[in-house]
DSSP file (Angstrom, degrees, kcal/mol; ACC not computed):
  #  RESIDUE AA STRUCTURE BP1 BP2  ACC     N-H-->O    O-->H-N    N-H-->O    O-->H-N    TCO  KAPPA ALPHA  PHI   PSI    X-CA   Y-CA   Z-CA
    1    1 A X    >>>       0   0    0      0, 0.0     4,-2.2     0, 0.0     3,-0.8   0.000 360.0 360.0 360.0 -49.9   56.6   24.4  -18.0
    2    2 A X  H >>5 +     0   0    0      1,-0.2     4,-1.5     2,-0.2     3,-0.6   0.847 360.0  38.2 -37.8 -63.9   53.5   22.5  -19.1
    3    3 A X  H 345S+     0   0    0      1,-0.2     4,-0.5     2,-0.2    -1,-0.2   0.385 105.4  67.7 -95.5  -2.7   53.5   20.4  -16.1
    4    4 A X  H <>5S+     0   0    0     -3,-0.8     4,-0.5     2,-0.1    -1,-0.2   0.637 102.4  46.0   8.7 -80.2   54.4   23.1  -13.9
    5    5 A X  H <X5S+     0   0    0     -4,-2.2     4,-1.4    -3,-0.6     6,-0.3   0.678 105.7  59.5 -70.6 -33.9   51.1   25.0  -14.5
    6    6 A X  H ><XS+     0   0    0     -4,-1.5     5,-2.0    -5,-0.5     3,-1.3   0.993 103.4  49.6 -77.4 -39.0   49.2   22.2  -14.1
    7    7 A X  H >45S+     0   0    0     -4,-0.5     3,-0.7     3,-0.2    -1,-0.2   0.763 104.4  54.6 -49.7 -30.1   50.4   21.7  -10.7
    8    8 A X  H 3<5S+     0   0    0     -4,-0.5    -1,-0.2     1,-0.1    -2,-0.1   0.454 112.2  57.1 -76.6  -0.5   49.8   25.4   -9.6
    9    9 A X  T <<5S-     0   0    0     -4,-1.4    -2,-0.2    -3,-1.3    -1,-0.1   0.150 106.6-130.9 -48.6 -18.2   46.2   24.2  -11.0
   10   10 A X  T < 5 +     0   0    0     -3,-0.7    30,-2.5     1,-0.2     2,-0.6   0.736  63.3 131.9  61.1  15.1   45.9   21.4   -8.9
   11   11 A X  E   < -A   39   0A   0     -5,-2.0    -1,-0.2    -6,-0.3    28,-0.2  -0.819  44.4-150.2-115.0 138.1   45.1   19.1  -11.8
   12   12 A X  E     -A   38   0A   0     26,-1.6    26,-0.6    -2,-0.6    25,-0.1  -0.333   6.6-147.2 -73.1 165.7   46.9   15.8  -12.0
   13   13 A X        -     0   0    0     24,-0.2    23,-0.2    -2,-0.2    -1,-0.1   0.418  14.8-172.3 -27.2 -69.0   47.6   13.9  -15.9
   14   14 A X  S    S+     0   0    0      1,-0.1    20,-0.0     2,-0.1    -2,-0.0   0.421  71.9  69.6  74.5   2.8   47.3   10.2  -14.6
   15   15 A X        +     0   0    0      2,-0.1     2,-0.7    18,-0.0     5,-0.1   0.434  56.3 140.9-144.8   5.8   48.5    9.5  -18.2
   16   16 A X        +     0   0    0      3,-0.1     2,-0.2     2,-0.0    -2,-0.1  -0.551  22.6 127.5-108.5 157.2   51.8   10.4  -19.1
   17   17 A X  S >  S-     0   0    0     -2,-0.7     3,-1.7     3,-0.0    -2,-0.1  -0.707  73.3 -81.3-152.5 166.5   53.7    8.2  -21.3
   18   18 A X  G >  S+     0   0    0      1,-0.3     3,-0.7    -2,-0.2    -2,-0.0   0.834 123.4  61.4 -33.9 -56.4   55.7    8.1  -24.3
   19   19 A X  G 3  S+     0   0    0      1,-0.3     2,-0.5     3,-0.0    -1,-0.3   0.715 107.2  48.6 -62.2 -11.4   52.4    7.9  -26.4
   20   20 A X  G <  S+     0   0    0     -3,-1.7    -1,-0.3    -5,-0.1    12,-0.1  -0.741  90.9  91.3-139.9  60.3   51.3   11.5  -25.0
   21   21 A X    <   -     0   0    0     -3,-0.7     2,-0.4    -2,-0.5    10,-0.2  -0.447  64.9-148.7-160.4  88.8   54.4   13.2  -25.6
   22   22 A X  E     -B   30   0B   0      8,-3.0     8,-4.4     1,-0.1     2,-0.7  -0.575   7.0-150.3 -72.9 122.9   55.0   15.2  -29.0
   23   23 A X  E     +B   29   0B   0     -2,-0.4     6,-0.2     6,-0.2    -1,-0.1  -0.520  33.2 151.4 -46.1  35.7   58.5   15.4  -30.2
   24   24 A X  S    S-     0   0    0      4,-0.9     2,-0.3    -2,-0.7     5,-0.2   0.906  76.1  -7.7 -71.2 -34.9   59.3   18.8  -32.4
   25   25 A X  S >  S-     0   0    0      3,-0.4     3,-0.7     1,-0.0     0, 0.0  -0.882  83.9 -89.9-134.1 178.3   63.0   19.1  -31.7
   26   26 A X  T 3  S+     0   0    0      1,-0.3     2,-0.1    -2,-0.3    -2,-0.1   0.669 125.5  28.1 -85.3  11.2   65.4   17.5  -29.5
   27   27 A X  T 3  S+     0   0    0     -4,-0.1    -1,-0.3     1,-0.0     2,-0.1  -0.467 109.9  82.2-139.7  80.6   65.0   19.7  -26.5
   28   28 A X    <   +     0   0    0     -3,-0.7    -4,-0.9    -2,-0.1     2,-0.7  -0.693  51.8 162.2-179.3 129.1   61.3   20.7  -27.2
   29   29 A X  E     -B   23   0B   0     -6,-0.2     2,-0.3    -5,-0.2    -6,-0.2  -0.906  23.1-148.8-143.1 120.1   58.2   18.5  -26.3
   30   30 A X  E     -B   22   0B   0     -8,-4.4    -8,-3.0    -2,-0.7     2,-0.5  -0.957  11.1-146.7-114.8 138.6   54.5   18.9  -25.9
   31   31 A X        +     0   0    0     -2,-0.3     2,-0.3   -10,-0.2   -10,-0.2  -0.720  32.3 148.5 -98.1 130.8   52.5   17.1  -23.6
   32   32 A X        +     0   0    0     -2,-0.5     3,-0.0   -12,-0.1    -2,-0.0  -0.836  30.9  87.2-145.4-177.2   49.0   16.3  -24.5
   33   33 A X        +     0   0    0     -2,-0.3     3,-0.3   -17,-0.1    -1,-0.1   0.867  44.5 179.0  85.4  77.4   46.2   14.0  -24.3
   34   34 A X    >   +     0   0    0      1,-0.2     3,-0.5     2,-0.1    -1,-0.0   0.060  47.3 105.8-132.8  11.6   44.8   15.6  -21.0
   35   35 A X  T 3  S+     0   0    0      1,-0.2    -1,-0.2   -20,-0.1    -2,-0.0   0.900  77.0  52.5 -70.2 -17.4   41.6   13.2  -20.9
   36   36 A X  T 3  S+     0   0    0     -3,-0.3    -1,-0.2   -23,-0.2    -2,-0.1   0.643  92.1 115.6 -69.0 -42.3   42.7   11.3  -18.4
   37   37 A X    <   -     0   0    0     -3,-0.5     2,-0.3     1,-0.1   -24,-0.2   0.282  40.8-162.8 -50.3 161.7   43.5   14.6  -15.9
   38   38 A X  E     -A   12   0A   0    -26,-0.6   -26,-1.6     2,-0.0     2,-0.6  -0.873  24.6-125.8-145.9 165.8   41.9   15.5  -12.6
   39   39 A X  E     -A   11   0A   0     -2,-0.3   -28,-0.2   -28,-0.2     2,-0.2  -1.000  33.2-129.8-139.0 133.0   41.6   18.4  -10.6
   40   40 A X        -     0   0    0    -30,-2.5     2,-0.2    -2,-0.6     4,-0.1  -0.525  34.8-107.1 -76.8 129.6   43.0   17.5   -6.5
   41   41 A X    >   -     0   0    0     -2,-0.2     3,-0.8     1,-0.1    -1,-0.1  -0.536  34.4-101.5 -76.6 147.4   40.5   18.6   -4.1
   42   42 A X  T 3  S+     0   0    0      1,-0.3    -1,-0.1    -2,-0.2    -2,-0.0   0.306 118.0  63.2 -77.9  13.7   41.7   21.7   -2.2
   43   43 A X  T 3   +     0   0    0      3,-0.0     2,-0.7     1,-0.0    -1,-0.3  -0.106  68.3 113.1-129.0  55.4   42.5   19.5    0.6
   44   44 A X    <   +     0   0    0     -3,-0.8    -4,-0.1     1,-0.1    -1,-0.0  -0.904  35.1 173.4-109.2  94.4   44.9   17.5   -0.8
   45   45 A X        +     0   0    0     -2,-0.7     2,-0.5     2,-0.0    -1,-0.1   0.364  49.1  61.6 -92.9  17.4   47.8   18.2    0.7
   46   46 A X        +     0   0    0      2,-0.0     2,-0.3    -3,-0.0    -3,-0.0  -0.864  47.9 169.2-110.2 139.6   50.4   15.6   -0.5
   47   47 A X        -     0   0    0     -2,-0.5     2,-0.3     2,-0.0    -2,-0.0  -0.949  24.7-126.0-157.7 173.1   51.9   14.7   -3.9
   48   48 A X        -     0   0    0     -2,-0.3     2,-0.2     2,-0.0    -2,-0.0  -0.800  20.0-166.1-106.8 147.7   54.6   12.6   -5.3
   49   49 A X        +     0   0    0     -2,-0.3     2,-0.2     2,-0.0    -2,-0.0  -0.579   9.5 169.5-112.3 163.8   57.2   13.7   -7.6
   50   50 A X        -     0   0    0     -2,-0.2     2,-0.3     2,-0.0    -2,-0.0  -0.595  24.7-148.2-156.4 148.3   60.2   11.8  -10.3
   51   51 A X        +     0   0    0     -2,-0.2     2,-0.1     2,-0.0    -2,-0.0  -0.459  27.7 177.4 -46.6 141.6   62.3   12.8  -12.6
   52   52 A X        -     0   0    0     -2,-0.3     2,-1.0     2,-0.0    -2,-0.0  -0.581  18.0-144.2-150.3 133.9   62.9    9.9  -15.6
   53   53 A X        -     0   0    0     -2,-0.1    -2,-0.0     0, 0.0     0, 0.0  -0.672   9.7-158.5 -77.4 100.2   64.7    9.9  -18.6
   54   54 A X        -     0   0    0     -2,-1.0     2,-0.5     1,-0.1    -2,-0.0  -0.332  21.0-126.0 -78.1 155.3   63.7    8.2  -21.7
   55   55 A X        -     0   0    0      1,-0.0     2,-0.7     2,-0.0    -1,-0.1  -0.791  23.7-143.4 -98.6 146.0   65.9    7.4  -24.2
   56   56 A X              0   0    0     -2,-0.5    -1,-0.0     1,-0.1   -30,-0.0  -0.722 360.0 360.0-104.0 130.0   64.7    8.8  -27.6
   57   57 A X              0   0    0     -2,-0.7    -1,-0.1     0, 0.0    -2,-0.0   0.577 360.0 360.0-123.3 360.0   65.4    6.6  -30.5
């Protein structure tokens, strides 16, 4: 959901990783660390998407 909203925001991350991902359960995760973010000028019509899974250890 979190990254969700930032996309109907127009703002970017640029930054996430492993280190910027809080754990609380195994299906519950906050992303944070949001210095890195940007906000897409309102004529940016493109972006790129992925899916990836990490393995949790």
């Amino acid at each position: 959901m979190g990254m969700e909203f930032l996309e109907s925001k127009k703002i970017i991350h640029r930054d996430v990783s492993a280190r910027n991902v809080l754990l609380f359960t195994e299906s519950f995760a906050k992303i944070f660390d949001f210095g890195d973010s940007k906000e897409l000028p309102p004529d940016d019509d493109y972006y790129e998407a992925s899916i990836v899974l990490l393995v949790v250890q």
